[in-house]
N, C-alpha and C positions, 0 to 999 in steps of 0.2 A: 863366759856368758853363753859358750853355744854349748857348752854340757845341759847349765842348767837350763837352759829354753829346751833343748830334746829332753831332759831326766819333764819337763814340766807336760812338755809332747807326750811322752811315753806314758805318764799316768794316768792323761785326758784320752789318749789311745783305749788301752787298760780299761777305763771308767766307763767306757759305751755299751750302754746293759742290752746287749742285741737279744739276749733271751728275753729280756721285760719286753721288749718292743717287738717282738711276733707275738707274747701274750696280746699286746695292746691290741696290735693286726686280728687277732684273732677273739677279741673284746673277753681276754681273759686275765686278769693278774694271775701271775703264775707266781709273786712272791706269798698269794693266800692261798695256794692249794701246791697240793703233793707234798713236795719237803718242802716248799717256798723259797727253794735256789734258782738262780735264776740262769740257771747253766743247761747243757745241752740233754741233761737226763731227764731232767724234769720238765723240763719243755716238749721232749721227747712224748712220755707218758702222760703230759698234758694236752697237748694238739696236734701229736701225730711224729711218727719216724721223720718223716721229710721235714719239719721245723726242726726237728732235734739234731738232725745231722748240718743243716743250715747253719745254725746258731753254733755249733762245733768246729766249724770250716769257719766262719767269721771269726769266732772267739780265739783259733789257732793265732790268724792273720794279725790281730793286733798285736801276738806278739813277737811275731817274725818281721812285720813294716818297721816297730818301735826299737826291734835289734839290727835292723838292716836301714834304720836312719842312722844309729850312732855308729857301727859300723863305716859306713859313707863318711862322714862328716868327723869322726872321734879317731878310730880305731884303736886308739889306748885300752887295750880290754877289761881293766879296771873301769874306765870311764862307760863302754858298752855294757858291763855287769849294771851301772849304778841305773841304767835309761831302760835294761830289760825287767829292773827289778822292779822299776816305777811303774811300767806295765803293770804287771802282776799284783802291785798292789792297788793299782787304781781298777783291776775288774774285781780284787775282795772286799777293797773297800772305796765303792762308785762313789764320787761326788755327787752325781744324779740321783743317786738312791738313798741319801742322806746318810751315806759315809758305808753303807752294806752291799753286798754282791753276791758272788760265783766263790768257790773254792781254788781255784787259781789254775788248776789242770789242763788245762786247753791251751789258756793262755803261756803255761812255764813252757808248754811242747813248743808252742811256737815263737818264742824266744829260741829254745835250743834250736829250731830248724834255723834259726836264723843266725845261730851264733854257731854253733859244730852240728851240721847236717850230718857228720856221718855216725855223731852220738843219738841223732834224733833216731837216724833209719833202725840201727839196731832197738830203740829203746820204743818206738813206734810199734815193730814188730812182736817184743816181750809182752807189751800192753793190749796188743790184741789178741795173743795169744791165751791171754788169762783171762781175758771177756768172754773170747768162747768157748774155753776150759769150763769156769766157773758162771760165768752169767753176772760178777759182780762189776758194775762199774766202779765202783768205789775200792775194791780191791786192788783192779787195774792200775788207776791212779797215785794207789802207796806204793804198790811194787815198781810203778815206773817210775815216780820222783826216787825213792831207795836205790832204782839201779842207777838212775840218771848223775847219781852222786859218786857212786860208785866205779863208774864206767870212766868220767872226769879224771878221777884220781887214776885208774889200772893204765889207761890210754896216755897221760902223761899231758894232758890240756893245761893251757896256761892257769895258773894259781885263782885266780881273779874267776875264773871259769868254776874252778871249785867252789868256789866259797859262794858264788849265783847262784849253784844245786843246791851245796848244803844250807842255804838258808832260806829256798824257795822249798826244798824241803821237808823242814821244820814248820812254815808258816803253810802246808798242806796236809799234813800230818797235825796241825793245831787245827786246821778246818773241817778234817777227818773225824774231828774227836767223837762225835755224835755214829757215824756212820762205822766206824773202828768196836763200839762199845755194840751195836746190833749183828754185827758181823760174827761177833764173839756170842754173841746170845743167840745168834737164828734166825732173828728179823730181820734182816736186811733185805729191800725187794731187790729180785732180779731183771734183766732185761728182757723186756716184755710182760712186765707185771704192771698191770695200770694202777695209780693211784687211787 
């Protein structure tokens, strides 16, 4: 019973659309303008750096509390995989927002800080490094779920850990798929380009 009340925790965690709700603060829907993600880039380029970084630092958090409840309470790391990944998919697909969201990016980083901090630090550091290499946010985010999966496996993390990257993943790389296909074409805006 206390997997599934924190797996039901962690989604409701996950589902709080803190990017819609500086839109709202700021009398803007931000799921009808820009890309209509309701994640920290486009919040960003919608009402200002400081909302974007706001909504990035909360969006981590829910999913560092939601791995560092089941953690506390679980520590089966199977059982910690299944409550971080309810996160992640309660900020893709919000209850609040009639089952839509974020791309999961924020949210997977901060499951990892909460579940192996010392895969986050490295994998934090790749991810910024490619932001201000490249300027692509969305870039960032494929190369850090790919390393994040990979670092899992090289480092020798419990199995269960594995299988949280690789399928958190997959379901950011399925949310990419728009952002993947302009990236390849040239379109893709960079950081600092307004909507």
């Amino acid at each position: 019973m206390t997997t599934i009340f924190l797996i039901i925790i962690g989604y409701f965690l996950g589902s709080i659309p803190f990017g819609y709700l500086f839109g709202r603060i700021a009398n803007v829907d931000v799921t009808k303008r820009g890309s209509g993600n309701i994640g920290a880039t486009n919040v960003a380029r919608i009402i200002g750096p400081k909302a974007g970084i706001a909504v990035f630092i909360l969006d981590l958090l829910k999913g560092t509390v939601a791995a560092s409840l089941a953690i506390y309470y679980l520590g089966d790391p199977l059982l910690v995989v299944l409550v971080g990944l309810g996160a992640i998919l309660g900020h893709m697909y919000s209850v609040f927002l009639g089952f839509k969201g974020g791309k999961g990016s924020a949210v997977g980083l901060g499951v990892l800080l909460g579940v192996t901090p010392d895969v986050f630090f490295f994998v934090f550091l790749i991810v910024a490094l490619v932001m201000l290499m490249s300027r692509y946010v969305s870039l960032a985010s494929i190369i850090g779920a790919l390393t994040t999966t990979l670092l899992m496996l090289l480092l020798g993390k419990p199995v269960p850990y594995f299988i949280l990257s690789l399928l958190a993943c997959i379901l950011i790389l399925i949310k990419h798929k728009s952002n993947i296909g302009r990236l390849i074409s040239g379109t893709e805006r960079k950081i600092g380009e307004k909507s």
